[in-house]
N, C-alpha and C positions, 0 to 999 in steps of 0.2 A: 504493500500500500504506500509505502514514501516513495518510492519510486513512479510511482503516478503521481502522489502531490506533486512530485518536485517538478514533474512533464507539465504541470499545469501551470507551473508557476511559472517557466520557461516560457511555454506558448501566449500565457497573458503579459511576460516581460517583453514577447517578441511582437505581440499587439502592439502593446504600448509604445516599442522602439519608430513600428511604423507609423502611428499616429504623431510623433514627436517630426519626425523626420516631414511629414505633409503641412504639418502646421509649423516647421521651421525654428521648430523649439532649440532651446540649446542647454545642454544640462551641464555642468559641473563633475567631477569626478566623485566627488565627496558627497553629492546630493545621490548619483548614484550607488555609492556605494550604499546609502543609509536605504534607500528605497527596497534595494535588494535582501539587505539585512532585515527588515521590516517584516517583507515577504516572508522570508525563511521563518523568522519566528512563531508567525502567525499560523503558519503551514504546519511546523513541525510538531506543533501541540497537536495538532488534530492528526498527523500519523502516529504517533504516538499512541493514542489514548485512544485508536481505531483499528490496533491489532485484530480485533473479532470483529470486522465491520458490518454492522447490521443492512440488511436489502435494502431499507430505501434509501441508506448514505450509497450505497452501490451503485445503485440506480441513477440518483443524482450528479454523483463522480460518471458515470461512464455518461451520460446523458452532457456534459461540461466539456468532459474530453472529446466526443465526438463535434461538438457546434466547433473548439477550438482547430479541431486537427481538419475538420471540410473546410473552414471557410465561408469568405464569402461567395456571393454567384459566381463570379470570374473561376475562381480556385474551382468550385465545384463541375463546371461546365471541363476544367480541363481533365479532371478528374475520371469524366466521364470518358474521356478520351485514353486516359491510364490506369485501364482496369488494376492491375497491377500492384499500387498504389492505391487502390482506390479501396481493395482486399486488405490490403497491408493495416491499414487507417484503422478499419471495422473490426481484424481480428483483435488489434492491440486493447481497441477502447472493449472487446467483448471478455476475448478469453481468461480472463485474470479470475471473472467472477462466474462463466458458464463451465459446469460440470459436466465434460463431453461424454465420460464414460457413463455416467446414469442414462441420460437422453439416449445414448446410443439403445443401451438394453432396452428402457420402454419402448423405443421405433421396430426394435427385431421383435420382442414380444417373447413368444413360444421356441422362435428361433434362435436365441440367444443361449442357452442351455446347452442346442448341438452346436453351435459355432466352437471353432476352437480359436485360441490365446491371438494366433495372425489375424484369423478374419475378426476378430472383435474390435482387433485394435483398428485395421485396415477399413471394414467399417466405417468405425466410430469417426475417423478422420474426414473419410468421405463425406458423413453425413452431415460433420461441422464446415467444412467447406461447403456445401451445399447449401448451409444457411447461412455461411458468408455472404454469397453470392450474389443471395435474393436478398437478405437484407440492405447488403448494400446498394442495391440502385433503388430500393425505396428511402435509402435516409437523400439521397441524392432529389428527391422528387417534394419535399419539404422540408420549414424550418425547425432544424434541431433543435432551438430556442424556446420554442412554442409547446413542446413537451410538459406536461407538469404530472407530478407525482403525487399521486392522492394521500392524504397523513395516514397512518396504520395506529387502529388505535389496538391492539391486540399484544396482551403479555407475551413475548417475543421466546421468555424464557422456559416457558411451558410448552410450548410448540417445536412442533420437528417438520413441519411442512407451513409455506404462509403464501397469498397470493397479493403482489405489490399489482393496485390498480393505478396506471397513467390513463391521460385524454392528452391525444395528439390534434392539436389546430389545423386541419389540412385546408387552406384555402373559405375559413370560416366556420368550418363545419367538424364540430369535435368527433375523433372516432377513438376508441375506448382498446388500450391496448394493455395487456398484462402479463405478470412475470411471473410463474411459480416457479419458489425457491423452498429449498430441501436442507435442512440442516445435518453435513457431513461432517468429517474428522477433520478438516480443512478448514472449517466455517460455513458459512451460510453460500452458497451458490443455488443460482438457476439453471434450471433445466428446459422449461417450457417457456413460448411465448404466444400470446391468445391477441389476434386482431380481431374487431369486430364479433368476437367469439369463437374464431377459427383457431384452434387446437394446431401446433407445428407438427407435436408429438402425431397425436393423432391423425394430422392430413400424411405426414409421410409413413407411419404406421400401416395405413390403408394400402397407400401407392405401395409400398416394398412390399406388402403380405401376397399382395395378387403376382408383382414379377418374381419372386422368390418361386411360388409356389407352380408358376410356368417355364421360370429358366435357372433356376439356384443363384444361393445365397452369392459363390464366386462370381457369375456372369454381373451380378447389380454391384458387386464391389468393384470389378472392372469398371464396368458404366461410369462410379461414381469418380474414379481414380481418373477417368480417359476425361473430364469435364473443365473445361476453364473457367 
């Protein structure tokens, strides 16, 4: 987790260096250095004291990091043009806090049992790149900003499973998106994410049970591996 503080704190320092430079600002060494230190401060308490970081500080940070690392439209539009890149952005702000091995086994199901130790792992890869994918040219199609997290009023510490509900602003019109997270040995990670009420788990659950059971598990770990 300090290691994303400190990426944020980088990214909103690098904001800030652009805006200074467009409005012709001129800073001092010494104002900089305090500004920096400033930062740090403020930051490090809350890595610190967020070692077990609960899902909606998760949610909030990856939600922070994502508006900082797309950009504005310009960045984004090029973006689109660097898939690449554009992958790279979405796994960092995702995978810290998505638990690829749970999700993977809900998606196999019944099949996850006879998989052996390669195809689970092989798999599971495939099927987090796959929600790379699609996620990412949906954050590319609205603002990250407009995201908000709804409060959790529920004792956190009595619970082993919890659903964080956001409303995403799409062009006016709030559409209702959410996170269930599973408390592991790790901490608190997500596994599922629900648009409009569409289940990940379950939409690709569906899809893999029918081509599994027409061409084997190996043939769909291909598929997934052969995909950009």
């Amino acid at each position: 987790m300090v290691w994303l503080e400190l990426e944020i704190i980088i990214l909103r320092w690098n904001r800030f260096k652009r805006i200074l430079v467009v409005s012709n600002t001129k800073m001092n060494f010494l104002k900089f250095k305090f500004i920096v230190c400033t930062l740090l401060l403020l930051n490090t308490g809350t890595a610190v004291i967020s070692a077990d970081v609960l899902p909606g500080q998760m949610i909030a940070t990856s939600i922070e990091l994502l508006e900082l690392r797309l950009g504005n439209a310009a960045n984004k539009e090029r973006l689109g043009e660097n898939r690449a890149e554009l992958y790279s952005i979405i796994d960092k702000s995702l995978s810290p806090y998505f638990h690829k091995k749970y999700a993977g086994r809900l998606v196999l199901d019944k099949y996850w049992a006879a998989a052996n130790q390669n195809q689970r792992k092989r798999f599971t890869e495939g099927l987090y790149q796959a929600l790379i994918r699609s996620y990412a040219i949906s954050m590319l199609n609205f603002d990250v900003s407009k995201i908000s997290v709804r409060p959790i009023h529920s004792n956190l510490q009595d619970l082993k499973k919890i659903t964080v509900k956001t409303d995403v602003d799409y062009k006016g019109e709030l559409i209702p998106m959410s996170f269930s997270f599973g408390k592991f040995k790790e901490g608190w990670r997500f596994f599922d994410v629900s648009i409009e009420g569409v289940s990940y788990i379950r939409n690709y659950r569906n899809q893999f049970k029918a081509e599994i059971q027409a061409n084997g598990l190996d043939a769909v770990i291909l598929r997934l591996e052969s995909q950009k």
